[in-house]
N, C-alpha and C positions, 0 to 999 in steps of 0.2 A: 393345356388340357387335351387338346387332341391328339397330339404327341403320344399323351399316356393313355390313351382309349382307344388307338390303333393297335397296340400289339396284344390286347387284352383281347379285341372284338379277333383278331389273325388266329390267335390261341385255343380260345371259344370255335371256330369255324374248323379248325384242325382237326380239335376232340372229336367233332361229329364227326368229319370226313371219316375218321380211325374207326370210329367206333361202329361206321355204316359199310366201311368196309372188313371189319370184324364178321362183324353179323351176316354177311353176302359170303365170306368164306369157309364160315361153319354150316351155312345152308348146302352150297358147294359139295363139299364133306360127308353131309347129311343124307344128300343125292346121288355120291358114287361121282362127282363128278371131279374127281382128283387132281387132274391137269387147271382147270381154273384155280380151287381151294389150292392149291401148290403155288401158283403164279401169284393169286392174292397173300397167300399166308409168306410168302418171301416177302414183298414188298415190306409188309408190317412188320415181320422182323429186321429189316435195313434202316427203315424210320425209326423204331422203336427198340434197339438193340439192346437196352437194360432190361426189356419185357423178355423172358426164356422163353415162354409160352407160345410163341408165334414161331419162332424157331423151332419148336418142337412138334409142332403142329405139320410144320412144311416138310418136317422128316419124314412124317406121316404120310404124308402125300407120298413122299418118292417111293416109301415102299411098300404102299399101294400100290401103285405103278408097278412097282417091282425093280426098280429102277437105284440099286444098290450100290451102283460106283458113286453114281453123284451124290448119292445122301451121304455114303464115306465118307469123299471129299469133302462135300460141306462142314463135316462135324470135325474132321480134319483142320480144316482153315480157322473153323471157329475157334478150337481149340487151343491153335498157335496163336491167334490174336486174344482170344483169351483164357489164359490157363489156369486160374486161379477159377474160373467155373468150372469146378470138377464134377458138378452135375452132369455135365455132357457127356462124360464118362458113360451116366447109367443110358444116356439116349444113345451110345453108340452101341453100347451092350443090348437093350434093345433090337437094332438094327443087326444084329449077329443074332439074335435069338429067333427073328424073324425070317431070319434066312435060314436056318435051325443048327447053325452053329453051337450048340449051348457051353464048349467048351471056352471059346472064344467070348461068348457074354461075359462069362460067368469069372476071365480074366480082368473084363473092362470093370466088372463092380468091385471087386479087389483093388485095381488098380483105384479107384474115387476113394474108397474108405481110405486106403495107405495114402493117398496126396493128402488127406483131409487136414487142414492149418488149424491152431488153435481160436477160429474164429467164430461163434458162435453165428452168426446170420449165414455163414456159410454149411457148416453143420445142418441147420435148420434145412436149409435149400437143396442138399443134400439126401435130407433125409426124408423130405416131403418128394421130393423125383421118384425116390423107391416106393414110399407111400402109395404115389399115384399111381405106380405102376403094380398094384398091390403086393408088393416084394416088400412085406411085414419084416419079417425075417432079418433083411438087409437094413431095415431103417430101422428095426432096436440097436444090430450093432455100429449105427450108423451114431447114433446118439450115447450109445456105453462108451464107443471110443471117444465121443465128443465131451463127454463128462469127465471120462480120463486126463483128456489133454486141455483142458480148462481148470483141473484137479478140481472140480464141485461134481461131487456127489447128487446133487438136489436139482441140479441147473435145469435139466430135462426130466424130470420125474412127469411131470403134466405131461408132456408130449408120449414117453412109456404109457403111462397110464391109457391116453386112446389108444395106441398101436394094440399094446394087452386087449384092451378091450373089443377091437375090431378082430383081432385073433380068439375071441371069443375063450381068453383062459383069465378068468375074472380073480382065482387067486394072485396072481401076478398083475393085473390090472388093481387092485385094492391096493396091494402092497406101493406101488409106485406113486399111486394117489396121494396113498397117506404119507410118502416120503415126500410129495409136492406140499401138503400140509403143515410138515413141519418147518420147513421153510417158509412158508407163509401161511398162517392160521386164516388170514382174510380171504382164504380161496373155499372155505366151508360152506358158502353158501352154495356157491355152482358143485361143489362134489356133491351136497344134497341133492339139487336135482338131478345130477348123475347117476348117482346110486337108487336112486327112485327109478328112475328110467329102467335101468340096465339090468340090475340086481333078480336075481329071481329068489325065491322064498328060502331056498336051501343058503342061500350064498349071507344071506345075516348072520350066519353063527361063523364065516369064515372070519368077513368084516368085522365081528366083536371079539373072537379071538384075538387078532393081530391088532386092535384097538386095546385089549388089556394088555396086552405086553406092551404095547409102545408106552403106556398107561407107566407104566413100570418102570422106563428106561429114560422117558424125557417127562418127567413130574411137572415143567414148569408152562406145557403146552396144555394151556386148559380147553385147546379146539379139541384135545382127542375125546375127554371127557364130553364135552359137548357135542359132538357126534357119536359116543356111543349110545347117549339118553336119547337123542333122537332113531338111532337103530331101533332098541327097544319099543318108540312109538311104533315106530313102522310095522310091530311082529302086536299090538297093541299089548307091550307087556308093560304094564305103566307104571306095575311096583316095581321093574326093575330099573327104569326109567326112572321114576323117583329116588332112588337111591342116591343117582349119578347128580341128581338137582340138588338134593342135601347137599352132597359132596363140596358142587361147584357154591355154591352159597356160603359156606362156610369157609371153604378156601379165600372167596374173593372178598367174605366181611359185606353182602349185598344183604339187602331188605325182603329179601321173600321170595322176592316176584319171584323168580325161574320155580323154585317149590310151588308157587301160588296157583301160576300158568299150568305145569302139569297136572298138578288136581283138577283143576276144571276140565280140564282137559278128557283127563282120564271118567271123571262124571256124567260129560256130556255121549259117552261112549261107554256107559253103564256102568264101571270101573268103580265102585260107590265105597269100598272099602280103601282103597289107593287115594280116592280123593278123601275121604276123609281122614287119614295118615297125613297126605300134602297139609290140609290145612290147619292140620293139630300140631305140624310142627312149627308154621309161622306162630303159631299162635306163642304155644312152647318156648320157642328158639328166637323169637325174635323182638315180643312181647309190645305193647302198648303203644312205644315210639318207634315201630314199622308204622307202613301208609299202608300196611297188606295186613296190622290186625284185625278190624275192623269187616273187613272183608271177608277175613279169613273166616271169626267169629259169624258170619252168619253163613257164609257156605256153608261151615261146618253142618250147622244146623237145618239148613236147606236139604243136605246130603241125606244126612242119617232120618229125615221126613220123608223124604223120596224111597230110601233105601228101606226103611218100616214098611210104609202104608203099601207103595206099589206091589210087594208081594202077596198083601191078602193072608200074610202071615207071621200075626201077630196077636198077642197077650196084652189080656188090659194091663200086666205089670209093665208090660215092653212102652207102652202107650201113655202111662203114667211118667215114668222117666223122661220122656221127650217132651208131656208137659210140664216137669219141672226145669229141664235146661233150656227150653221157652221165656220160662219166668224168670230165671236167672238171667239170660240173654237181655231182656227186657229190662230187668233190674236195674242192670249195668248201663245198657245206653238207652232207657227212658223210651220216649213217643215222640214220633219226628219224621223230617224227609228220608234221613239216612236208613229208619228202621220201620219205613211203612210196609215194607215186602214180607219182613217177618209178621208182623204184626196182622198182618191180612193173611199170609199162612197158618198162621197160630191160629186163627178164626177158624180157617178151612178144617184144621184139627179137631178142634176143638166140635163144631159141628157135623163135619161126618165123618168121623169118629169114635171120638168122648161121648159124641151124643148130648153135646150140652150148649144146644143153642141159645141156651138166656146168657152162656158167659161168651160164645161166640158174638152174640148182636151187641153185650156190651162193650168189645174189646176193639168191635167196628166202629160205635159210634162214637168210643173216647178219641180213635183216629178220627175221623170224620172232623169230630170238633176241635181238633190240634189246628191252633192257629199256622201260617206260614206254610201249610200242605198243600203241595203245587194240587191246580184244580183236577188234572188228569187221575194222578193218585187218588185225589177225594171221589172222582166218578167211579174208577176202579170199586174201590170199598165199598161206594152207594151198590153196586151190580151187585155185589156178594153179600149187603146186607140185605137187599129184594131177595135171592137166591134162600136167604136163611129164614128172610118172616114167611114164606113161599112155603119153606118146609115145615114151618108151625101151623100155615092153614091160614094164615095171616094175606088176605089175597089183596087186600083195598093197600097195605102199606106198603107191600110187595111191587106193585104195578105204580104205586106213589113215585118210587125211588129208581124204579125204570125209566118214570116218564119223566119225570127230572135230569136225565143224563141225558136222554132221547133232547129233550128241549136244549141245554146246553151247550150240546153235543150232533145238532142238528146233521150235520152234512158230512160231517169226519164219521170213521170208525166205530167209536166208543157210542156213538148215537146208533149205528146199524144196529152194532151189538144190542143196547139196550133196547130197542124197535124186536129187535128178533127174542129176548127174552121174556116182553111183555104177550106175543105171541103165541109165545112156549108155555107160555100161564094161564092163557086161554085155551090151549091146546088140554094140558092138564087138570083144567077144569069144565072140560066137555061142552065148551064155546067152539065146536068146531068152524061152524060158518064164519067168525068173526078172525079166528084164527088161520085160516084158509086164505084169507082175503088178505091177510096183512103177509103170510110167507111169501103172495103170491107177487106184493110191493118189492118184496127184500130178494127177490130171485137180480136186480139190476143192480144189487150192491157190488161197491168195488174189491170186496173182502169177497175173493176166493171161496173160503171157508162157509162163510155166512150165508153166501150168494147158493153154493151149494147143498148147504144142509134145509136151507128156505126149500127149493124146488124141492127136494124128495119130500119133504112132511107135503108142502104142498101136494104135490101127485099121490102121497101115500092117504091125508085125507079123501079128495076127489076119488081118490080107487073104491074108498070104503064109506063115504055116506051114502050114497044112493043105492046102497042094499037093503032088503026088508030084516027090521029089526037090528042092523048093523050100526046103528047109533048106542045100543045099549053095549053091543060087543066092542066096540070102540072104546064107551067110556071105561070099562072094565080091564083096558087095553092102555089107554091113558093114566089109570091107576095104577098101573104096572110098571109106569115108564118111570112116573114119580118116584115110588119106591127102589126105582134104580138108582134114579138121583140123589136121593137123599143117603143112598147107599145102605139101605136094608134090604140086602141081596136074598137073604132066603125068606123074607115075605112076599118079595118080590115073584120068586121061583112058583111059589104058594098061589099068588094070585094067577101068574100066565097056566099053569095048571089048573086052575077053574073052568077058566076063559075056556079053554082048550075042552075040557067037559063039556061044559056048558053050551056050547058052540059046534056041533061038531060036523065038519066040511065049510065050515064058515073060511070066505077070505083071506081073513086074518091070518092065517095059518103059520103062513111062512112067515108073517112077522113075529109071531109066538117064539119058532125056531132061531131066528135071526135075535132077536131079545134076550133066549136062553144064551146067545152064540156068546153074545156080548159081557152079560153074566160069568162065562166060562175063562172071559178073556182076563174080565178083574180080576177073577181068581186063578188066574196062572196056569188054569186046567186045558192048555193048549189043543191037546188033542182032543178033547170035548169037543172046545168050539171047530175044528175040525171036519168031525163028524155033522154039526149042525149045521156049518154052510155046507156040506156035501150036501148033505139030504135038501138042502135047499134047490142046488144046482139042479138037480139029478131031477125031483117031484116037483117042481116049483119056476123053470127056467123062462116064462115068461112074463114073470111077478117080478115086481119093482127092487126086490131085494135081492135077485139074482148075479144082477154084477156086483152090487156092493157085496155081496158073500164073497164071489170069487176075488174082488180086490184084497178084502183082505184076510182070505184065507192065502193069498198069493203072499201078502206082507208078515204073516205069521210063519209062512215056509224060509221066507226070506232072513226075517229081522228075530227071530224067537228058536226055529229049529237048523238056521243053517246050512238049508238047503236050495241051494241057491237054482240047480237045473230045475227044481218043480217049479221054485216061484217063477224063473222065467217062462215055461209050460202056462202055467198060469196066466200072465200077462200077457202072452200072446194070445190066449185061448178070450180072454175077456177085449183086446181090442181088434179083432177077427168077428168074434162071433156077438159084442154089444160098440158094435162101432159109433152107436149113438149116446154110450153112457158116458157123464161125468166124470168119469173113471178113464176115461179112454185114453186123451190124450197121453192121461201119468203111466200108466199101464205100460205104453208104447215105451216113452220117454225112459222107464225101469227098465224096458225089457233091452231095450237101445243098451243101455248103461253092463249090463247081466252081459250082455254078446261081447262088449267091448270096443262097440262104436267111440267115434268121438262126437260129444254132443254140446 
């Protein structure tokens, strides 16, 4: 045993010694101090004479030095001992370039390509010597001639491809990639994050180009198709992406999924009409015995819900349609785990809306009472059936089915939640003090969201009862909010316009404006609400609703008009000038993101 754990511990002791005097010679080097880093960097190359590297290093040294006969000779001796390193070719050329020879380099690099064997490790070695010495130029045709005399075509395409790419001529770096592809489709994931890296915006349509003609010429490489559906994500063009997923789906006889994936895909990125084509076709195409019907079948209808309601424009015939492919959806796969989501959106429809919350509450509590519905589900739908008797005026059932989710639900989430909407019903029903008291529990929840919507009502309370006569203007303010939520926007408008009468120089103010903002926002009237958090900023900048205006009049410029220099104007303007808001952190964090930090 000891035998065998002496030359292992000798080996181990060596690596260091090398590696310490590695690192002592590059400091050397580092310092101009040439004559040591030369004395040390020879040694390392005499121990270590497979390593090029240290050799090449103490070349360095000598002509630093200036000291050009002996680096000759050296590269000389090396050479006759070994000549099959015709690298050293480019380190004597080099050592002629340095002296400013360039006719004499420019022999020595000729002379390495013309030795070069048909050996690929030596090619490679070769062509990385030129690399390093950023003589681009010399290591493409270090490798074309390398691919000649190996007669593969393909062999060096990867390695073209970075030289292209460090040469910064991206059609020729694409081309070479994709010719590494074809030889091996299994390298598509690293060209992905290549082409993400490197790519700039113009250069997609070069990359799709010479992706349909290869598309064209090798049919049975389905990575080219696969990488041009992903190009199109990248330009977010996701019908034409979806195309490519039909394509590959159909060629390969698969279940959906790739169609299935880019619809959602394309949905969660607004794309409402692409995702609903993705999922009309699993439906279509692939029918009943997919594992992606099912799925597909309520996306579907998830989509075209989102795609109606969110724009604020729509016909009750438009709204009738969707609740009949509701009830047909329903029809089909019944009351259950698998279709409680629809079934609690159909609610949501149906209620703010259709305006028909007795078919809304009964649609909740046939779920509710489906045996086998995981408990979380059943609390979900209890929140949303409070929410609906809430909006009938129904307050004792309302606060029932809170306090029921609250109780089972104690310490998780779904109980914050239902703790903060029992709140919001006291809020609404002009129980400020009681309501005050309980946002001011939920400001320590672990919900983000919750934690923060708690404090502002809290403080925006607190702001507003201790004014005279401001309990009446409050509750008249509180009537307002309701009617937002129940989404009867223009009595809503009706009423913050009373208020606003009624009232006049009252506090409230800017919350009127911030309420209208919000009003502007459901209804897609972008620039309105605009206008309303300006006048907010501008009249209003030391009122509670001043940074939330600017947040998200910052995320309206961002995420709705496209303009990405104002919202980040924006966001820095709000964590500069409210470095104490809730807003702050994110503000920063977007504007971080907008500049192009890494975060």
């Amino acid at each position: 045993m000891k035998g065998l754990l002496f030359p292992f511990i000798f080996l181990l002791f060596s690596s260091s010694v090398l590696a310490q005097e590695s690192k002592l010679a590059q400091q050397y080097f580092l310092n101009g101090e040439f004559e040591k880093a030369g004395a040390l960097y020879q040694k390392l190359a005499q121990e270590t004479p497979s390593n090029g590297y240290y050799f090449d290093k103490y070349i360095d040294c000598l002509a630093e030095l200036e000291d050009f006969n002996t680096a000759e000779n050296e590269i000389k001796k090396q050479l006759k001992k070994n000549p099959k390193q015709i690298q050293l070719y480019v380190t004597y050329g080099s050592l002629f370039e340095a002296q400013g020879n360039l006719d004499e380099a420019e022999r020595q690099y000729e002379l390495a390509i013309k030795k070069m064997p048909a050996d690929r490790y030596t090619i490679v070695r070769l062509a990385n010597a030129f690399r390093s010495n950023t003589q681009y130029d010399l290591a493409v045709r270090s490798y074309e001639q390398g691919a000649k005399l190996l007669k593969d075509n393909q062999v060096f395409s990867y390695n073209l491809g970075d030289l292209y790419r460090q040469k910064g001529e991206s059609d020729k770096m694409i081309s070479h990639y994709l010719n590494s592809l074809e030889g091996n489709p299994s390298r598509i994931r690293s060209l992905k994050t290549l082409f993400q890296r490197y790519l700039y915006e113009q250069d997609y349509d070069e990359l799709q180009a010479q992706l349909y003609e290869r598309i064209q010429t090798a049919k049975n490489n389905v990575a080219f198709i696969e990488l041009l559906s992903w190009s199109f994500v990248q330009q977010k063009d996701y019908a034409s992406a979806l195309r490519q997923e039909k394509a590959l789906d159909k060629r390969l006889k698969e279940n959906g999924l790739r169609p299935y994936q880019l619809a959602s895909l394309a949905v969660e990125d607004g794309d409402y009409a692409t995702g609903i084509s993705g999922f009309d076709y699993v439906i279509q195409e692939q029918g009943p015995q997919s594992s992606f019907y099912l799925p597909s079948k309520r996306e579907l209808l998830r989509t075209k819900r989102i795609q109606l309601t969110e724009g604020y424009d729509y016909s009750p015939a438009d709204l009738e349609v969707l609740e009949q492919e509701y009830e047909v959806f329903l029809t089909e796969f019944g009351y259950g785990k698998q279709t409680a989501t629809i079934v609690k959106e159909y609610a949501d429809l149906q209620a703010f809306f259709l305006n028909d919350l007795e078919s809304a509450i009964q649609l909740l509590n046939d779920l509710i009472a489906f045996p086998g519905l995981e408990a979380k589900e059943r609390a979900e739908a209890k929140l949303s059936l409070g929410d609906f008797y809430l909006m009938l005026g129904d307050i004792w059932e309302s606060t029932l089915l809170y306090s029921q989710v609250d109780k089972e639900f104690d310490e998780e989430l779904l109980g914050h939640e239902a703790r903060f909407r029992n709140a919001r019903l006291s809020f609404f029903s002009a129980d400020f003090q009681w309501a005050q008291a309980q946002f001011d529990v939920l400001k320590s929840s672990t919900s983000k969201l919750i934690a923060n919507d708690a404090l502002d009502l809290s403080v925006f309370i607190l702001d507003n009862l201790g004014l005279d006569t401001s309990e009446m203007a409050l509750s008249q303010y509180a009537d307002a909010e309701l009617l937002i939520f129940q989404n009867r926007l223009p009595e809503a408008l009706e009423k913050l316009d009373e208020l606003k009468a009624g009232f006049p120089g009252h506090s409230l103010e800017d919350d009127v404006l911030y309420s209208k903002a919000q009003i502007a926002i459901k209804k897609k009237e972008f620039s309105k609400a605009i206008s309303l958090f300006e006048t907010i900023i501008a009249d209003y900048p030391d009122e509670i609703r001043a940074d939330n205006s600017l947040y998200e009049m910052a995320n309206l410029y961002l995420e709705q008009l496209n303009d990405s220099p104002k919202a980040s104007e924006l966001f820095e303007k709000l964590f500069i000038e409210y470095s104490g808001s809730t807003f702050a952190v994110l503000a920063r964090k977007k504007f971080r993101s907008l500049r192009g930090d890494d975060i």
